[in-house]
C-alpha positions as CSV (number, residue, x, y, z in Angstrom):
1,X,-49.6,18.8,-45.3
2,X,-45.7,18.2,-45.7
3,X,-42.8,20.6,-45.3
4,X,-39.1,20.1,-45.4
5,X,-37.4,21.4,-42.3
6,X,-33.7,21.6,-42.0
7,X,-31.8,21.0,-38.5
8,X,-29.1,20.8,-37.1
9,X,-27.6,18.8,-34.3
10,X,-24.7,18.5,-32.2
11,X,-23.2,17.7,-28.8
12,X,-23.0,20.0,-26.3
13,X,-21.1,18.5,-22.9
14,X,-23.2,15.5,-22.4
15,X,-26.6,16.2,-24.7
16,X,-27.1,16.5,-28.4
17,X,-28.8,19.5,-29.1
18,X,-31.1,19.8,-32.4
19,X,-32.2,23.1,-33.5
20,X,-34.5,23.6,-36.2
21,X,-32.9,26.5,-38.2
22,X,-36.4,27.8,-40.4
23,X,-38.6,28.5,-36.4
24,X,-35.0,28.6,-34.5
25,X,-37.1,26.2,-32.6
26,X,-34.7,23.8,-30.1
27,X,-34.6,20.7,-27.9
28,X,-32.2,18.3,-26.5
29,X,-31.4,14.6,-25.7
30,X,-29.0,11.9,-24.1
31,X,-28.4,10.8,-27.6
32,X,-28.6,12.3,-31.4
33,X,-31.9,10.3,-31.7
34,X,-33.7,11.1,-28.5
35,X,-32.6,15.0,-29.5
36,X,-33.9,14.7,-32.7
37,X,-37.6,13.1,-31.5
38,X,-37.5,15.8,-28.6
39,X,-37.4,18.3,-31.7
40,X,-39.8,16.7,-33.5
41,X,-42.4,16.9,-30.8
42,X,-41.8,20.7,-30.3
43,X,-42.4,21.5,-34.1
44,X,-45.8,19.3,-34.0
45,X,-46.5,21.5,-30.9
46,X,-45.7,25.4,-32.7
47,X,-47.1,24.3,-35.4
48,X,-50.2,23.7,-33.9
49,X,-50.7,27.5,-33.1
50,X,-48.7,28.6,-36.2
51,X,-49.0,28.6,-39.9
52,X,-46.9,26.2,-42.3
53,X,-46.5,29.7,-44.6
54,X,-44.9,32.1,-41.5
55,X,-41.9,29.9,-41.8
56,X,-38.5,30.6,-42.8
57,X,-37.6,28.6,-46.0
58,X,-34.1,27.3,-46.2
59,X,-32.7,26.0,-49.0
60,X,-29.1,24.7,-49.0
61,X,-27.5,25.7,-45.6
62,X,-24.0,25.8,-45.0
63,X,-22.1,25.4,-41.5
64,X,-19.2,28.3,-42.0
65,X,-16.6,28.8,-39.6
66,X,-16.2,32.3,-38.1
67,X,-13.7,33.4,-36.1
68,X,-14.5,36.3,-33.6
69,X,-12.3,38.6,-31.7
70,X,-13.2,39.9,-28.4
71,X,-11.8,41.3,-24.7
């Protein structure tokens, strides 16, 4: 069975995060690549214990800036 997942990556210090945003499900890597397989691995993982139809589905996401003010 197929799905399409959306993630995101980015780097964080010295690792590229990727975070899957329809589990929230996240790994890391030295590069975007080894992030992205690190992901990949986890999702073949959760989905192991967890149905294909419990997941969030996310259309077309959109990175929005959002500036927060705090003490």
């Amino acid at each position: 069975k197929k799905i399409n997942l959306k993630n995101a990556v980015w780097k964080e210090g010295k690792h590229f995060v990727a975070w899957n945003l329809n589990t929230s499900i996240s790994s890391f890597g030295d590069t975007r690549k080894e992030a992205l397989e690190s992901l990949k691995e986890a999702l073949k993982l959760y989905f192991e214990d967890v149905s294909f139809s419990g997941i969030t589905k996310i259309e077309r996401p959109d990175i929005v800036s959002h500036f927060l003010t705090y003490a």
